[in-house]
C-alpha beads as a LAMMPS data file, in Angstrom:
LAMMPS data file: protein, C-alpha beads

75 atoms
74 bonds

1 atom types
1 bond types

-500.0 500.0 xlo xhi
-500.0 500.0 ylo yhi
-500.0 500.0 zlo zhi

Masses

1 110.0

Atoms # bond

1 1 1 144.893 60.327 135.546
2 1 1 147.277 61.679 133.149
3 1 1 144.265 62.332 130.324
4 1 1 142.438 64.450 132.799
5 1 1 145.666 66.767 133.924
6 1 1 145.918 67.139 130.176
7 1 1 142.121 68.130 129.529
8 1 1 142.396 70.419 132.844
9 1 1 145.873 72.174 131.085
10 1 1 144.178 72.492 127.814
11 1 1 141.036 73.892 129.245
12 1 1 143.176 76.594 131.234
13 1 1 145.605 77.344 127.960
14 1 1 142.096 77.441 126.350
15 1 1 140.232 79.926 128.637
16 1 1 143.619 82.203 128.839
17 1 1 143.438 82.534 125.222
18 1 1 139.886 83.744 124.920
19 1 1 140.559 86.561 127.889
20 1 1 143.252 87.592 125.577
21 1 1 140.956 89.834 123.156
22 1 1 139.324 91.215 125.709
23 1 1 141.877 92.085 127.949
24 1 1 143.176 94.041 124.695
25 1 1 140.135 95.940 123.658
26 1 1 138.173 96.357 126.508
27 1 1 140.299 98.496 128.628
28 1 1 140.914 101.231 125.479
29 1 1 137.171 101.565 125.338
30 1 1 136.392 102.081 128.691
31 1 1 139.382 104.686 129.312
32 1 1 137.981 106.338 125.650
33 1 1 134.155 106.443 127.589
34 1 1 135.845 108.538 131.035
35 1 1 137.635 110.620 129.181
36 1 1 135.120 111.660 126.587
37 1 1 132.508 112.328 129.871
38 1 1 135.187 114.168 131.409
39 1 1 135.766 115.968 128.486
40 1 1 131.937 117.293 128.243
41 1 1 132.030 117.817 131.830
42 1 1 135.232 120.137 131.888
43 1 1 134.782 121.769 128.284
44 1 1 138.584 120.340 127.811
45 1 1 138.113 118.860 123.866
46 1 1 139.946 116.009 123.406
47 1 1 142.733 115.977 126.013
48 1 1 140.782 113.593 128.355
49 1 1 139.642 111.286 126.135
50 1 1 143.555 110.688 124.914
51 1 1 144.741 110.880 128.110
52 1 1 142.433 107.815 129.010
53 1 1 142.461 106.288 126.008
54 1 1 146.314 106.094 126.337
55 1 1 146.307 104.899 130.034
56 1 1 143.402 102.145 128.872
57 1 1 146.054 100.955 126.110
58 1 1 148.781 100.774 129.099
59 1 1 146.530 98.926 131.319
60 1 1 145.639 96.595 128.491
61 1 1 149.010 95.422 127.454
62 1 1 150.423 95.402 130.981
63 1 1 147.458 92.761 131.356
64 1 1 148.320 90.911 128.691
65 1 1 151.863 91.077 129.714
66 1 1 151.194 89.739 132.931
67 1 1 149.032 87.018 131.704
68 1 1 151.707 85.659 128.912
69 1 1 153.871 85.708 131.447
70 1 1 152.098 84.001 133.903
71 1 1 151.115 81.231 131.733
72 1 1 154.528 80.832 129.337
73 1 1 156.318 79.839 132.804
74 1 1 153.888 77.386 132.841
75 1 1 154.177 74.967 129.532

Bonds

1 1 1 2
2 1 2 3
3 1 3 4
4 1 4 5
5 1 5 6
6 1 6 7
7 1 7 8
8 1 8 9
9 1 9 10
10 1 10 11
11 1 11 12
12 1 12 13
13 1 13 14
14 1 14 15
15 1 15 16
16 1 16 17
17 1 17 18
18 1 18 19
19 1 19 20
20 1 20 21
21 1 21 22
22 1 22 23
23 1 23 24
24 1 24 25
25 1 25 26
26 1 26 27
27 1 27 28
28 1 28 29
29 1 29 30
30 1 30 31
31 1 31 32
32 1 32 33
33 1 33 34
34 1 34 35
35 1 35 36
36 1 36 37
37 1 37 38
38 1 38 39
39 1 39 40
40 1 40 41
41 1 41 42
42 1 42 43
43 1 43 44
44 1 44 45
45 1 45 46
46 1 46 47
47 1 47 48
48 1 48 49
49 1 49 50
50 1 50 51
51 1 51 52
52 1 52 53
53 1 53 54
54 1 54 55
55 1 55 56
56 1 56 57
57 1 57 58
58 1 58 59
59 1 59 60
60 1 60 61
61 1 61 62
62 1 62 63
63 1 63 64
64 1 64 65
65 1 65 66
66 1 66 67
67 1 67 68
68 1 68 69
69 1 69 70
70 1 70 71
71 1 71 72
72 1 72 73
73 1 73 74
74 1 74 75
């Protein structure tokens, strides 16, 4: 029993740790893709597409922060 909690915790540390990335880039990307629409839509130049690029690199790393700390209280 205790080799298959072990393969069950290193399959979860493992899956965590591939989310990572994403968590990281996706959220930039998709905040850079509203804002850049809004920004053709309103005629404002770039001042959408930083403000959502900015709140995508918030969201990202308060995922990521959330995650680490979810898991590091773990181990």
């Amino acid at each position: 029993m205790k080799l298959d909690d072990d393969f069950k915790n290193n399959a979860r540390q493992i899956g965590v740790f591939i989310t990572v990335p994403f968590v990281l880039a996706v959220p930039p990307v998709i905040g850079w893709l509203i804002g850049s629409a809004l920004d053709r839509y309103f005629h404002t130049a770039p001042i959408l597409m930083y403000s959502f690029l900015a709140f995508g690199f918030l969201a990202g790393f308060r995922e990521f922060y959330r995650i680490i700390k979810k898991y590091g209280d773990e181990s």
